[in-house]
C-alpha positions as CSV (number, residue, x, y, z in Angstrom):
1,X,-40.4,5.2,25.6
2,X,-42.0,4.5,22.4
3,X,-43.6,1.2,21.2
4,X,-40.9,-0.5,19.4
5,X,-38.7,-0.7,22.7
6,X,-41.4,-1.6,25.0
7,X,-42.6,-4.6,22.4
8,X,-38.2,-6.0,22.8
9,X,-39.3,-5.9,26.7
10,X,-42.5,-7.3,27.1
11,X,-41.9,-10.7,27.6
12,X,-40.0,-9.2,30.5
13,X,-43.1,-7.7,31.8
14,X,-44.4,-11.4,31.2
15,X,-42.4,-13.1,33.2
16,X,-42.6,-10.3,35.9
17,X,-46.4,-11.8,36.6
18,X,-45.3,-15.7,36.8
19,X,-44.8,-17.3,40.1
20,X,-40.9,-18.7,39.1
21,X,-40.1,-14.7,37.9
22,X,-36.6,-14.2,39.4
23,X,-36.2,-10.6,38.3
24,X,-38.4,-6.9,37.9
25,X,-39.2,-5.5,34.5
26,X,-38.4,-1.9,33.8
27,X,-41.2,0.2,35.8
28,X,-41.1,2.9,32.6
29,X,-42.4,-0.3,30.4
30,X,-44.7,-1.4,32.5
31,X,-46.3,2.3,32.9
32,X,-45.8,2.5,29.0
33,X,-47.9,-0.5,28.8
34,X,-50.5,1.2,30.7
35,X,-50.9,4.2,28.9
36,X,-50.7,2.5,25.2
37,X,-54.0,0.6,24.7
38,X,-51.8,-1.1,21.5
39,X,-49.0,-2.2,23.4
40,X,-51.3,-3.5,25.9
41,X,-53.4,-5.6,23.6
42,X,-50.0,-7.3,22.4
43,X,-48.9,-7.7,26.5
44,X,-52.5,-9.9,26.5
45,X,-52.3,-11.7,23.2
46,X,-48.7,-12.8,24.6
47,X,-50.3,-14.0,27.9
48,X,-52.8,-15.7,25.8
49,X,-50.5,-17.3,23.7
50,X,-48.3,-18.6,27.1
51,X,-51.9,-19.8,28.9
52,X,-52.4,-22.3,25.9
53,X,-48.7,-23.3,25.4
54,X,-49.3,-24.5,29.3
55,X,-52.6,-26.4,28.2
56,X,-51.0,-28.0,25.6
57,X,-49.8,-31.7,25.9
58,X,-47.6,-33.0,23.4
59,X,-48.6,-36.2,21.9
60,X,-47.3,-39.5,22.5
61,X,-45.4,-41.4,19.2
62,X,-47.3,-44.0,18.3
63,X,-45.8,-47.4,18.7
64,X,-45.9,-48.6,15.1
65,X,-43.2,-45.2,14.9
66,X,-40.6,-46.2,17.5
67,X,-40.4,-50.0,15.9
68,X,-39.8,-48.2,12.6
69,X,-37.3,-45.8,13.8
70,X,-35.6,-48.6,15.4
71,X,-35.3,-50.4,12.5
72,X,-34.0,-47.5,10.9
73,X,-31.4,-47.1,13.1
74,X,-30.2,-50.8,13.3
75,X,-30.1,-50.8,9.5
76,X,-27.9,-47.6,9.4
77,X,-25.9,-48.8,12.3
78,X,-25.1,-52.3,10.4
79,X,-24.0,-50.5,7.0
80,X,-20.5,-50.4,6.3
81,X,-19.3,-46.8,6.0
82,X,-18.5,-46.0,2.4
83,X,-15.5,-45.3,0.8
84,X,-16.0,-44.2,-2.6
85,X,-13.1,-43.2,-5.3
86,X,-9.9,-44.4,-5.0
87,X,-8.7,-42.2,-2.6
88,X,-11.7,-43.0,-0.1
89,X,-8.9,-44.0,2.1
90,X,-7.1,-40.8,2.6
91,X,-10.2,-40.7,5.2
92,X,-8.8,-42.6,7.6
93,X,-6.4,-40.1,9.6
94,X,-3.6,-42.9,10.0
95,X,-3.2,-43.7,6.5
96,X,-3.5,-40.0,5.4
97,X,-0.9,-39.5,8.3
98,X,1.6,-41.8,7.2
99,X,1.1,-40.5,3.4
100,X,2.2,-37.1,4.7
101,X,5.2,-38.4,7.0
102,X,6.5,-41.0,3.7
103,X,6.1,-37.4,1.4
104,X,7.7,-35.0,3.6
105,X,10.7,-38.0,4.4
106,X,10.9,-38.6,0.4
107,X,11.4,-34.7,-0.5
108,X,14.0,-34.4,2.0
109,X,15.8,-37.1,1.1
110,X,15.5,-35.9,-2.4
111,X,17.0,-32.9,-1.4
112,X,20.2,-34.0,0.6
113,X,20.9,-36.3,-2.4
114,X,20.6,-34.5,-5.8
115,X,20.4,-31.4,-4.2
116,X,20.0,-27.6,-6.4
117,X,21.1,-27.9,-9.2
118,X,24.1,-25.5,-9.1
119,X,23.8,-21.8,-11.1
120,X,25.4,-22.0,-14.4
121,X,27.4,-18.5,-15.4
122,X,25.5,-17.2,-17.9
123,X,28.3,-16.0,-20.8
124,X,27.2,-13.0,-23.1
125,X,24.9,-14.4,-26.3
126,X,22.4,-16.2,-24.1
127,X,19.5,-14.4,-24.0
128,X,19.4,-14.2,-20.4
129,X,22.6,-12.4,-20.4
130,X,21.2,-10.0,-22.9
131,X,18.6,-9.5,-21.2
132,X,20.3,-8.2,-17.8
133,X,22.5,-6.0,-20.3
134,X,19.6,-4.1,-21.3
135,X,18.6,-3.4,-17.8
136,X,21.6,-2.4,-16.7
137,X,21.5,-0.2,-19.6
138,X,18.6,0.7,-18.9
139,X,19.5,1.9,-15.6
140,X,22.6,3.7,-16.8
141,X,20.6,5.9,-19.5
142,X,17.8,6.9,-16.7
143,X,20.6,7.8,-13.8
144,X,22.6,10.4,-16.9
145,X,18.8,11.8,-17.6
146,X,18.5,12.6,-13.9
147,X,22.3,14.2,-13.9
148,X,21.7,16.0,-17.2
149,X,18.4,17.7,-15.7
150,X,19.7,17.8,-12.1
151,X,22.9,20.1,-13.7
152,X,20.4,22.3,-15.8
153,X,22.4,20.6,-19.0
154,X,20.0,19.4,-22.1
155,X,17.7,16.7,-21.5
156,X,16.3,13.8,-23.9
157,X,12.9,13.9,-22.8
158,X,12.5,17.7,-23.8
159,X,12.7,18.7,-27.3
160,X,14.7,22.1,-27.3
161,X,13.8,24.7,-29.2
């Protein structure tokens, strides 16, 4: 094993030495440990560090800070929430709920009544129609290319010499 994967599992080996410890640590870190005088050093700065956490005692708020968290809270707590913009009542889930139902009903009510408008026949001179000329053209002049060179006949694309 080398040093960086026995450093992942040390607090393992920790844990291993504590009375509550419900499981073993790998026996090839804890011989690792034993044989590397830096990975043992880090095994007892960790134990250090965990005897002094259990010294520790945390430190009671001070009285003067609960009143003024209280107050803090009952002044948030009497606010009245905000609604800025004019749609700050799209918020509220009802109103943006019934927004959405009175839409969707309005567009499909729309719809039954005036409908699509129906497709007007386009007649030749529009440009519309002139345009879907040309690409049938278009079409027409590519598939006799294709022919011309499929038949070994002359094609437009090669100059002929």
């Amino acid at each position: 094993m080398n040093c960086k994967d026995v450093r992942e599992n040390l607090i393992e080996l920790l844990a291993e030495a504590s009375p509550v410890a419900g499981h073993r640590a790998d026996p090839a870190v804890a011989e690792h440990v034993r044989q590397c005088p830096a990975c043992a050093q880090e095994l007892e700065s960790l134990r250090k560090t965990m005897a002094l956490l259990d010294e520790w005692k945390v430190p009671e708020p001070s009285p003067y800070f609960l009143t003024r968290l209280g107050a803090h809270v009952r002044e948030e707590q009497g606010k009245a929430p905000e609604r800025s913009g004019i749609f700050g009542w799209l918020r509220r889930p009802a109103m943006a709920l019934s927004l959405a139902t009175v839409l969707v009903a309005g567009g499909l009510v729309y719809r039954l009544t005036v409908g699509t408008p129906p497709i007007v026949d386009q007649g030749p001179g529009t440009p519309v129609a002139d345009l879907q000329a040309l690409d049938k053209n278009h079409d027409v002049l590519v598939n006799t290319d294709l022919i011309d060179e499929l038949s070994g006949g002359p094609s437009d694309d090669v100059a002929e010499e």
